[in-house]
C-alpha positions in Angstrom: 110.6 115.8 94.1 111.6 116.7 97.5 114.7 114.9 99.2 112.7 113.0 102.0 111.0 111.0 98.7 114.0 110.1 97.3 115.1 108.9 100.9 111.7 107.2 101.7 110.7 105.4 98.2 112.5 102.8 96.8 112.3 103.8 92.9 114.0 100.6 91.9 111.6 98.0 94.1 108.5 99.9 92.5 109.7 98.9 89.5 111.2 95.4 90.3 114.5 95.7 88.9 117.9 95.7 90.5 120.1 99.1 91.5 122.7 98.5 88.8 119.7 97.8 86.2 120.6 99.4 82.7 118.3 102.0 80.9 117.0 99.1 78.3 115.9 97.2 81.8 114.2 99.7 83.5 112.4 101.6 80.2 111.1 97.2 79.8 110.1 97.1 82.8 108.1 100.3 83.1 106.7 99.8 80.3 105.6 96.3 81.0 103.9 97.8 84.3 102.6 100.7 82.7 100.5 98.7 80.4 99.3 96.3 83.0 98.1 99.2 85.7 96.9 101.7 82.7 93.3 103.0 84.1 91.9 102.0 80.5 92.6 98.5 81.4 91.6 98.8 85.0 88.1 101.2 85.5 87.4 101.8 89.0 90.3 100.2 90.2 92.1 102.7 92.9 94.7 100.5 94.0 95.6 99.9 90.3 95.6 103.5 89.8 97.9 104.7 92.7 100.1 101.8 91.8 100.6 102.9 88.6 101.1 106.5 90.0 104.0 105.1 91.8 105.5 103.1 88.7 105.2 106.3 86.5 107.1 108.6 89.2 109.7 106.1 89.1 110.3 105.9 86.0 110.5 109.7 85.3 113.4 109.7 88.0 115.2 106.8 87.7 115.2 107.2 83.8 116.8 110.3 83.9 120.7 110.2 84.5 120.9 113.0 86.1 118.0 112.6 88.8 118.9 108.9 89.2 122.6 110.0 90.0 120.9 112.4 92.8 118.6 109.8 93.8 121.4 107.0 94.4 123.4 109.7 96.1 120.8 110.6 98.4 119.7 107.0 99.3 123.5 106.3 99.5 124.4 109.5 102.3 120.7 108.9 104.7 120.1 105.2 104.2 123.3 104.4 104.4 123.6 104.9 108.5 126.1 108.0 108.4 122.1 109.9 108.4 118.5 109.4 108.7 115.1 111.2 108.1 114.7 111.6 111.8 117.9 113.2 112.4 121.4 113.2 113.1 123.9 113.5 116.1 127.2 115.7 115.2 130.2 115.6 118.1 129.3 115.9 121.6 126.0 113.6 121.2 123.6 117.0 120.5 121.0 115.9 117.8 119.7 118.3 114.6 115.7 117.6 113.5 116.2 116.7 109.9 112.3 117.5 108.9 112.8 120.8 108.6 114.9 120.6 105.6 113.0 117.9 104.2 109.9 119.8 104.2 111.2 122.4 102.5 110.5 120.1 99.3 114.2 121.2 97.9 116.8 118.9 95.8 119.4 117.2 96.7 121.7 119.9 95.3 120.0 122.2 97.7 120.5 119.8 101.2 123.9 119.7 100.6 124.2 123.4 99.9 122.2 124.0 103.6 124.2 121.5 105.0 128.0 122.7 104.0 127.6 125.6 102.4 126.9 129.6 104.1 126.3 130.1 99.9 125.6 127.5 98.0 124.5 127.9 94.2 122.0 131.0 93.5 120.9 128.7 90.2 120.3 125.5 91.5 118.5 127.2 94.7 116.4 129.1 92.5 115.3 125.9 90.5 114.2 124.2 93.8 111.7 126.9 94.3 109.8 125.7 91.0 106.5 123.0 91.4 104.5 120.7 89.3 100.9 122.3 88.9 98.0 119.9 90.4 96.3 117.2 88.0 92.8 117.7 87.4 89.5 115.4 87.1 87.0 116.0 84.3 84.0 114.1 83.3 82.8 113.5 79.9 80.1 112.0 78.5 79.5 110.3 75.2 77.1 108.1 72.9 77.1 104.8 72.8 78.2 104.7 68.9 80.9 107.3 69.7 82.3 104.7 72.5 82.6 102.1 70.0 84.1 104.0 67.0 85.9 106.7 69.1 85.7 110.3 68.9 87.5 113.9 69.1 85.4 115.8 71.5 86.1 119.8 72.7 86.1 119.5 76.8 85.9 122.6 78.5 87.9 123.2 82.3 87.9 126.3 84.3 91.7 125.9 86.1 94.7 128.2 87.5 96.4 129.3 84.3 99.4 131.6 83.6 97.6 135.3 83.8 97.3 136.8 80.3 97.5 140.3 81.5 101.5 140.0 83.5 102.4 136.5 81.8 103.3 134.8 85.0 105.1 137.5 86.1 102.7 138.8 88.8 104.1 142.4 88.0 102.2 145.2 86.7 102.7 145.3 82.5 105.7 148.1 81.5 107.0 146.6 85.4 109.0 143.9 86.2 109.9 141.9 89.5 113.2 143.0 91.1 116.0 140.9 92.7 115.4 140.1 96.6 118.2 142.1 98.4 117.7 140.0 101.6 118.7 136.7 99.4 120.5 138.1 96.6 117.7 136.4 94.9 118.0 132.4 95.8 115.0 132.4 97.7 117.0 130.9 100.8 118.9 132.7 103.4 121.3 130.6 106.0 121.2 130.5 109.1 123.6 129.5 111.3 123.3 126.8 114.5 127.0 126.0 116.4 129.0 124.2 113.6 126.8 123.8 110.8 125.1 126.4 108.2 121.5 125.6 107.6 119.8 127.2 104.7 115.8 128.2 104.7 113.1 130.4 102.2 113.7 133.7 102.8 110.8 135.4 104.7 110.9 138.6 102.6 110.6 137.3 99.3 108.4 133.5 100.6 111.4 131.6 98.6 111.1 133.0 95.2 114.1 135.3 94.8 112.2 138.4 93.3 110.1 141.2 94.8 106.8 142.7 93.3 106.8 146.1 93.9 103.5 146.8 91.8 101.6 144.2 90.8 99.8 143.0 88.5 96.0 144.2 88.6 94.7 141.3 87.4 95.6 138.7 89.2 97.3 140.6 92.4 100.7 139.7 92.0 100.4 136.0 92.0 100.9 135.7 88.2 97.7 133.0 87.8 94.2 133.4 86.9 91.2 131.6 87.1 90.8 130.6 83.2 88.4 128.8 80.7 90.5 126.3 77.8 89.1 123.9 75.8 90.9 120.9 75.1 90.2 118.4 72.2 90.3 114.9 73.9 90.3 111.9 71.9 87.9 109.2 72.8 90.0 106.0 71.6 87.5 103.4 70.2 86.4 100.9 71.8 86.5 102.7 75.2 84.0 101.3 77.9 82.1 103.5 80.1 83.7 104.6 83.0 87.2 105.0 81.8 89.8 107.2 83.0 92.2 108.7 80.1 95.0 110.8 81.3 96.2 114.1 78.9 99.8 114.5 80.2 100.4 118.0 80.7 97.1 119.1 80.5 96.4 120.2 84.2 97.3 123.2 86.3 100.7 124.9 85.0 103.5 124.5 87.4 104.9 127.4 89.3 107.9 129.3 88.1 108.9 127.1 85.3 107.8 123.9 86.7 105.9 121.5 84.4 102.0 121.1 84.1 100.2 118.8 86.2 97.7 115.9 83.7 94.2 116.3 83.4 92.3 112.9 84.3 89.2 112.3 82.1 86.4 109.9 83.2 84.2 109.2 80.4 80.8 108.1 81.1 79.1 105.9 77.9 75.4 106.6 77.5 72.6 103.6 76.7 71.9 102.3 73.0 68.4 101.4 72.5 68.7 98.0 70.6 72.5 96.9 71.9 74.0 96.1 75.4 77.9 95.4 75.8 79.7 92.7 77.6 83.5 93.6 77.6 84.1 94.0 73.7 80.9 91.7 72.7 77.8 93.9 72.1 74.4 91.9 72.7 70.9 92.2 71.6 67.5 90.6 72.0 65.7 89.6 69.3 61.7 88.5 69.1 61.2 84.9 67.1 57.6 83.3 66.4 56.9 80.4 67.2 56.8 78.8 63.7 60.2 80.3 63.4 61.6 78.8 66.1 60.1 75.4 65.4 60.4 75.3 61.7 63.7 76.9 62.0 64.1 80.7 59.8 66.5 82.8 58.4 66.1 86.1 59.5 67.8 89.4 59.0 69.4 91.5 62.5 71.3 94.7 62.8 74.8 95.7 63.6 76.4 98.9 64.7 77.2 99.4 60.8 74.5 97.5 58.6 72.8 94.0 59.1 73.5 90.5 58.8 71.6 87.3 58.1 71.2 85.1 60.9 70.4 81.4 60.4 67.3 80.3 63.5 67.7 76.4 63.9 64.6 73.9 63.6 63.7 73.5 67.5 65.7 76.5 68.8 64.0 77.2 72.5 63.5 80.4 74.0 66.5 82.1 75.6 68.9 80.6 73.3 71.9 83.0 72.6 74.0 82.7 69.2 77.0 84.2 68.0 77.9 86.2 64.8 81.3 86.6 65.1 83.3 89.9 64.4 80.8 91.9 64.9 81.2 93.3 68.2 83.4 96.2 69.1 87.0 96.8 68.0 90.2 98.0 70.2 93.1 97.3 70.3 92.7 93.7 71.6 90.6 93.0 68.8 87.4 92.6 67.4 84.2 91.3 69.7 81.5 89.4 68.7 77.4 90.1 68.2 75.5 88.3 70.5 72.1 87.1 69.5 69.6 86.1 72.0 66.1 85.2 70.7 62.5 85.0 72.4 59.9 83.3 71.3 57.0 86.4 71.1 53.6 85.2 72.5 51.1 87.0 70.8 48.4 89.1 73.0 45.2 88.8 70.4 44.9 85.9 68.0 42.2 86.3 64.7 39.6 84.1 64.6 41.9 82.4 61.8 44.8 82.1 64.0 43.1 80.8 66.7 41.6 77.8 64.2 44.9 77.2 63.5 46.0 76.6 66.9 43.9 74.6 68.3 43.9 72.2 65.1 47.8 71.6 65.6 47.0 71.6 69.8 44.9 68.5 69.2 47.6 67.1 66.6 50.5 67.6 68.8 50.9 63.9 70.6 54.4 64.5 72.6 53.8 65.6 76.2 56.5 68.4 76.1 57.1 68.0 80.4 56.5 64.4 80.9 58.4 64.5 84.2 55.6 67.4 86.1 53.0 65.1 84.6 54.3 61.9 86.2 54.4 64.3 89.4 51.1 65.6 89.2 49.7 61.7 88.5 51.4 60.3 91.8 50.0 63.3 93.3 46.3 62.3 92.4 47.1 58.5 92.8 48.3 59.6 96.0 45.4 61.8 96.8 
């Protein structure tokens, strides 16, 4: 987390609590947030994503004693008027260009060091040179029954990984990196301008503190490789297709001993050939005949896990959707609900008995079943 962050975001605001808020507060409040923006409960959403980006980063900071202490200090000596991101004036009205040393993506620990110190400490310099590896996207696709009961699936990803041949090092094995003599190993050098001591990555070394004399033949010196892993990723059940899941710590490994970046996993849900889904309700379609639908039927329909008897209503029209109830899909919110919808199947070729049949009960049928179009169609030939 680089200083101008801490200066520009406001951790607390993102999280809608106050400065002073205690630990029991803020770890409600984040977690209240966390489970409204989670990408499981919003697909597709980018704002909702970002957002809850934003909430997580402030969380990991202003969670932590020590970075919150560094944070409220930082906020405290630039928003505060004595300094600002822009810069600063210092005696006769000359002014320094701050972005310099906010680019430089170092701690708060380190600014003052640049600012006050020629030294500073070699530690905490050398811990500012170490950054979070990148998050990665993956896609992966599953059935429709693994959606609904969930699933363990191997996911393969080709990413930057820690070189097996040097571990990291970058140096050649039986070799190791030495100490920069330029900057005594801190990866900074100062430099001085009039009354203040200004401290900046040391050219010889680009800001890591060591020096790779022979390196490593398998990945030149830069101590990553190109690599293959697979990673199990749970499919929770109940997960709708186009979901993002996010595997902390599963991305690109940080740089000299900073943490892993997440892996993001879209999951695309293939097609079932019976059922459809609406939210955690699955649906289905199911042919009736005629007598069925008149007479009224019990008939027999499938679920994800079996079948069920499904009572048909004397009259029931075509189109009409009924509901067998737990039967759907099951989270975490609970479980959906079947959704019946039946239509009436007109047959394409009748037997010479069927036909009989029909027309017998045609010409015993005495309700006029639109009696409305064929008031219409009468004033129409009055009319006429």
């Amino acid at each position: 987390m680089s200083t101008k962050d801490y200066v520009e975001k406001d951790y607390y605001k993102s999280l809608g609590v106050a400065k002073d808020a205690d630990p029991t507060t803020i770890k409600k409040a984040y977690r209240k947030l966390a489970r409204e923006l989670h990408p499981d409960k919003n697909p597709g959403d980018a704002k909702a994503e970002a957002r809850f980006k934003e909430v997580s980063e402030a969380y990991d900071v202003i969670s932590d004693p020590q970075k919150r202490k560094e944070y409220d200090e930082a906020r405290t000596l630039f928003g505060g008027g004595g300094f600002r991101p822009g810069g600063f004036s210092a005696g006769g009205g000359s002014r320094f260009d701050m972005s310099d040393i906010f680019g430089s993506g170092g701690g708060l620990g380190d600014l003052f060091d640049g600012l006050f110190n020629s030294g500073g400490s070699s530690s905490r310099r050398t811990q500012s040179t170490a950054a979070r590896g990148s998050d990665l996207n993956a896609d992966v696709s599953i059935g429709f029954d693994e959606a609904v009961h969930g699933a363990t699936l191997p996911l393969q990803v080709t990413s930057p990984g820690v070189c097996n041949t040097c571990h990291g090092s970058g140096a050649k094995p039986g070799t190791s990196p030495r100490r920069c003599p330029r900057c005594d190993g801190t990866g900074f050098v100062a430099s001085n301008q009039g009354a203040f001591s200004f401290s900046e990555p040391c050219v010889d070394c680009r800001g890591t503190g060591q020096l790779i004399d022979d390196p490593c033949p398998e990945c030149g010196g830069q101590g990553i490789t190109n690599q293959t892993r697979t990673i199990n990723v749970r499919i929770p059940a109940g997960v709708r297709d186009g979901a993002k899941l996010r595997l902390a710590g599963k991305g690109t490994p940080g740089s000299r001993g900073g943490p892993a970046g997440d892996l993001f996993v879209t999951v695309r849900v293939g097609k079932h050939n019976l059922f459809g889904r609406k939210g955690d309700d699955l649906t289905l379609v199911v042919p009736i005949t005629y007598a069925e639908a008149a007479l009224g039927a019990t008939i027999r329909v499938p679920t994800l896990d079996g079948s069920v008897a499904l009572k048909v209503p004397p009259g029931t029209p075509s189109g009409r959707t009924m509901r067998v109830r737990g039967r759907g899909v099951a989270t975490k919110r609970g479980t959906g609900d079947l959704l019946v919808t039946v239509e009436v199947a007109v047959p394409q070729k009748l037997s010479h008995e069927e036909r009989e049949a029909l027309e017998k009960y045609a010409s015993a049928v005495a309700a006029d079943p639109r009696p409305q179009i064929t008031a219409a169609v009468q004033r129409g030939a009055d009319h006429g």
